[in-house]
Structures are given as C-alpha cells and as structure tokens.
N, C-alpha and C positions, 0 to 999 in steps of 0.2 A: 350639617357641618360637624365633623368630627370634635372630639372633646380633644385642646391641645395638651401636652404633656411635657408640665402642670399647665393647668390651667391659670391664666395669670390676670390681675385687674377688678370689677368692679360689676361681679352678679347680682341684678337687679331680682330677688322675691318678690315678683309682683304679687301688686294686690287682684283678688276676682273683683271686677266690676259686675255687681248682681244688678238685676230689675227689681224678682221679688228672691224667697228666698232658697228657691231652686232652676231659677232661671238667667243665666249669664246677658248683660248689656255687649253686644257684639258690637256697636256702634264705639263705645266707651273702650269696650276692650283692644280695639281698634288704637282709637288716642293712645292708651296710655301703656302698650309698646312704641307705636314712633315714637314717643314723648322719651322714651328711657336710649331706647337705639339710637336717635338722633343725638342723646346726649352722652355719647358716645362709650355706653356699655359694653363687657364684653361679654356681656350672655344674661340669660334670663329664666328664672328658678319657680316655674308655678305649683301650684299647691302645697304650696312648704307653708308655716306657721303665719306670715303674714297674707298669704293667699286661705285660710281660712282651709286649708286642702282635705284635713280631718273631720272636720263637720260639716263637708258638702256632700250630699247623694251622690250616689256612684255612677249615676248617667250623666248629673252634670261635670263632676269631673274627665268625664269622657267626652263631654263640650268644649271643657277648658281648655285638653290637650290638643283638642285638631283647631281651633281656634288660634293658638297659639304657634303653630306648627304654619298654619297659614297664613298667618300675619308676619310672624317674623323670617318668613321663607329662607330659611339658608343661611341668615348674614350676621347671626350669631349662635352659638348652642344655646338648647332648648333643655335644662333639666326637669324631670320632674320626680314631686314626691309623693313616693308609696306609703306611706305610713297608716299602719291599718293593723286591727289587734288580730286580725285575719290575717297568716303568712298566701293562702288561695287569693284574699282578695287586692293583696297587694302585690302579688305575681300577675294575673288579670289586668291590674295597670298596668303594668310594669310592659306587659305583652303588649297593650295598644297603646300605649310610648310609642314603643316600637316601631308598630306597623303603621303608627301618624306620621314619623320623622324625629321623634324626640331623640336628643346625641346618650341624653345620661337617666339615671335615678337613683333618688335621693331616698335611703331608708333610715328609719331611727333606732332601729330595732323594734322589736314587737311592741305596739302599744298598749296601756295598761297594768299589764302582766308586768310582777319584779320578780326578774330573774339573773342568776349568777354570771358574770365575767364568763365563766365556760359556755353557759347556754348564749350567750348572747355573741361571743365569737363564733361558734357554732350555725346560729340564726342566720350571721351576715356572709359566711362560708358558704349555708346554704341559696340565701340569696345570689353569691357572687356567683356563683354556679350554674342556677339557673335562670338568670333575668338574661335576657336578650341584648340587653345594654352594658355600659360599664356603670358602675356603681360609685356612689359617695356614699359618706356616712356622713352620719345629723347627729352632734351628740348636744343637747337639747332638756338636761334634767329636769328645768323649768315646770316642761311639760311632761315630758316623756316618762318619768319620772326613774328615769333609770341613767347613768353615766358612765360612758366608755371610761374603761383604763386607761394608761400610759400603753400596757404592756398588751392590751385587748388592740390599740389601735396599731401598735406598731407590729403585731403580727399577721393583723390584717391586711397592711400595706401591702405586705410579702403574694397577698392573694392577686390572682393573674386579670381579676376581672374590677380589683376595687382600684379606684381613679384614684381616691381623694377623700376628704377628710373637713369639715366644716363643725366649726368650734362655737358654740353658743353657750357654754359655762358663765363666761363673764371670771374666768379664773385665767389671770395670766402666767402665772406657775405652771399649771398644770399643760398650759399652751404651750410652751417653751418648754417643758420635758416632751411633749407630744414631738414638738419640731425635732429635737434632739434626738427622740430616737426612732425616726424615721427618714433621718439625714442620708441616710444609705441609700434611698431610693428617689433620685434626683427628680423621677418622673409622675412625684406622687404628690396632690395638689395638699395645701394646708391653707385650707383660708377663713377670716373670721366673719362673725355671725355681727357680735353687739358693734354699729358704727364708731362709738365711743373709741374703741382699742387698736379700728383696722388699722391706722396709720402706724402706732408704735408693732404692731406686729409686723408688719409689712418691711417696717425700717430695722428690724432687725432677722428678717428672713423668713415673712410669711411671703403667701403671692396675692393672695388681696382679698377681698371680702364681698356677703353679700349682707345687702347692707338695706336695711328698710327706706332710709330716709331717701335712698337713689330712685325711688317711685316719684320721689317730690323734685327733686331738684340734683339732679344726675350727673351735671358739669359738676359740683363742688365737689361728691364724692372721688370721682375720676379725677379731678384735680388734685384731690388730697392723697388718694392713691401715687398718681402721677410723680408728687412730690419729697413724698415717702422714700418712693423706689430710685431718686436723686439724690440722697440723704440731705434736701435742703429744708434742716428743721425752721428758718425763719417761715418759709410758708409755710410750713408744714403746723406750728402753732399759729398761724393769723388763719387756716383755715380748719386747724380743730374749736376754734374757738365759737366758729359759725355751726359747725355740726354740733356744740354743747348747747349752744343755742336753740336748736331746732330739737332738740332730746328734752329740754328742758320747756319748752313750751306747746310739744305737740305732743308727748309719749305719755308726760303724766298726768292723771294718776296711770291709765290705762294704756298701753300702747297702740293695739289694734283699733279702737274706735279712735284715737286721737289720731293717726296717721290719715284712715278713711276720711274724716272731716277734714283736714288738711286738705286730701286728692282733691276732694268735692269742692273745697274754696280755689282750687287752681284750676276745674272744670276739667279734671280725669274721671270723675267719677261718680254714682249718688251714695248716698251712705245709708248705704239698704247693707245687711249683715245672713250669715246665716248662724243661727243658736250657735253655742249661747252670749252670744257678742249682740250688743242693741246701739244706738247712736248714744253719742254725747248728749247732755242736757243745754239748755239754753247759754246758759252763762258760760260754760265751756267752751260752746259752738262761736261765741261771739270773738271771744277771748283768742282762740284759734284763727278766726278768720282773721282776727286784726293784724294778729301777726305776719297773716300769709301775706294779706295788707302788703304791710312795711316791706317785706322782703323781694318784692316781685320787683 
C-alpha cells in the first residue's frame, strides 16, 4: 500500500514477539498485528526502538520484515527501520524492505557516531537517494544519540524521496518550530513518537503518532487521535487521562520491558527480549498484570 501524503493517524511500533533471543514467535506475531489492524491502525512501524530493531541479528530482522509484509498483506503500510551504525547494512535492509513489500523506511541517522548537522543532512540525502523506498526520519536523541535541527529537518523535507518526519525529543518547542518550518510542504508527514504529547500535537497540526501504547490497546489511541483531529478537547482530556495512566503504570521505571509484560498479560506475546533488555522482576510483573487486570 503506498505511503499516503502525509500520512495521517495512528502508527502502531510494534513490538518483535521473540521465542528465544534470535528467533521470531510467528504464531504471536501473527496476533499482535490483527490485534493493532483490527483496532483500527493506520499502519505499522517494525524494528524501530520498541521492536528492539537495533539489537536484533540481521537475519532475524530479515524475518521480521517478510513476516510482517505477509501478515499485514496490503491493508496498511508497512515501515521499517534501518538504523544501523553501518550506512551498507542499512541500505541492505532498506533493499529487502523493498523486495518484501514494505511501503517506507525509517532512518535515525547513523548510529553511534556524533556527527555535525552537515554530516548528518548529508547521511539522509544519501540515504534518500538511494533507498528503494521513501524515507522517514527518527529523530530519537534518547538513543541515537544525536538530534535533527529545525533547519537539518526542514531541508530535508525539500528532498524528493523523504516522506516524513517522526519526533521522539519529548521537546514540544522544538516540535512546533519543526511544524512551522515545513508548513510549505503540505505533503510531508509530522508525526509524534511519546504518546503523552500525540493528541496536543495533533490538535494543533500534527498528523498523528506512533505510539507504543497502540500494541496494547489500539482503539484508545485512534480514539484520541480521532478526537484531536475534531478539536473536541472534553474527549480529548477524559482520553489523555487513560493514556497517563497506562504511561504511568506500564513504562516505568523502564519502558521496553514494562510494555513487553503488559503484551504478555494481554496474551500478545512472551517476554522473551533480545540484549540488553531482560524481563521485569516479580513485583513489577505482578503490579502490571494487575493493572492490565482492571483495564480489560
């Protein structure tokens, strides 16, 4: 399915449902796409930070991708992420994207490596150039350890092959200078990363988010989306109040292992990891499930 322009709503990062810790549950991975598509996503983002996409071997990533391609056949886009401190081994992905079916992909810039605002527009020039697909960007400091400009993103916009734009800062400033000065390019997606923020970006001119928590419970985020893009802030706060909820009782201290234990108490998934992420401990485990408990 083509990447629409922009791309608008509620991109599900799924999570990789592992066995051990280089082998994909295709049964599990099965579930929990219907589980997000059913709940009326408008696309789905693997091996990005909550699909663990950095730390999995490069053949199972090459599992991920035709997995996914064949699960969600058609009836949403398929991005995925390259992120790899290797520009060859993330052009490699990027190629069997491609030739699986995937619509997009997702780069952060070079991993690792801190490099200048020039190198790093450079980097994604080169990418846009030559990835077979169209491209987003991941600006991601967190991890990545490096942060798009204002001015790095909004001359990238201008490139013929980049889609789009995906904000993981947790900086609404610097969001809203982003917006602004890529307002020129109507067809150029801006959507957030932390669930916390999607709605108020959304309601004041983003196009919507991918959002971790939509692995769990899919309708709310699409809901709050939904709500956003109506400017009806009464739902719009009785449904952020559920997602502070869920941030606050699954993410911390950790995000990635508290999300995985989440899936696993909704029966998406086991809470098998690959380095350097391990499970919750007991008391965590309990604490979460109870939650997922009450919420169901």
């Amino acid at each position: 399915m083509p990447i629409p322009n922009p791309i608008r709503g509620i991109v599900t990062p799924l999570l990789t449902p592992l066995r051990n810790t280089n082998a994909v549950d295709e049964e599990c991975f099965e579930r929990i796409i219907e589980h997000v598509i059913q709940g009326g996503v408008s696309g789905v983002f693997v091996l990005g930070t909550t699909g663990e996409g950095p730390a999995i071997d490069k053949p199972t990533q090459r599992t991920v991708i035709d997995l996914a391609a064949k699960y969600i056949a058609g009836r949403v886009p398929l991005l995925v992420g390259i992120a790899d401190a290797s520009y060859e081994e993330s052009m490699a992905i990027a190629r069997h994207a491609a030739d699986s079916g995937a619509d997009a992909v997702v780069t952060t810039g070079p991993l690792y490596f801190a490099v200048s605002q020039a190198d790093l527009y450079a980097y994604c020039g080169k990418v846009a150039e030559e990835s077979p697909l169209p491209v987003f960007l991941y600006n991601i400091p967190s991890c990545s350890h490096v942060s798009f400009s204002v001015e790095t993103v909004a001359k990238a916009s201008n490139l013929g092959n980049v889609a789009g734009f995906k904000d993981s800062s947790a900086n609404m400033i610097f969001y809203h200078q982003v917006r602004v000065a890529t307002a020129h390019n109507p067809g150029f997606s801006l959507v957030m990363g932390p669930e916390e923020l999607m709605a108020e970006s959304v309601l004041l001119g983003g196009h919507g988010g991918v959002n971790g928590g939509s692995n769990l419970f899919p309708e709310l985020y699409v809901s709050l989306y939904d709500a956003a893009t109506r400017g009806d802030t009464g739902e719009m706060a009785r449904l952020q109040s559920r997602v502070l909820e869920i941030s606050n009782a699954v993410y911390s201290p950790t995000y990635l292992p508290g999300i995985k234990c989440a899936a696993a108490a909704l029966g998406l998934c086991q809470e098998v990891f690959a380095a350097p992420y391990y499970p919750v401990d007991e008391p965590r485990r309990r604490a979460i499930r109870d939650f997922i408990d009450r919420s169901r």
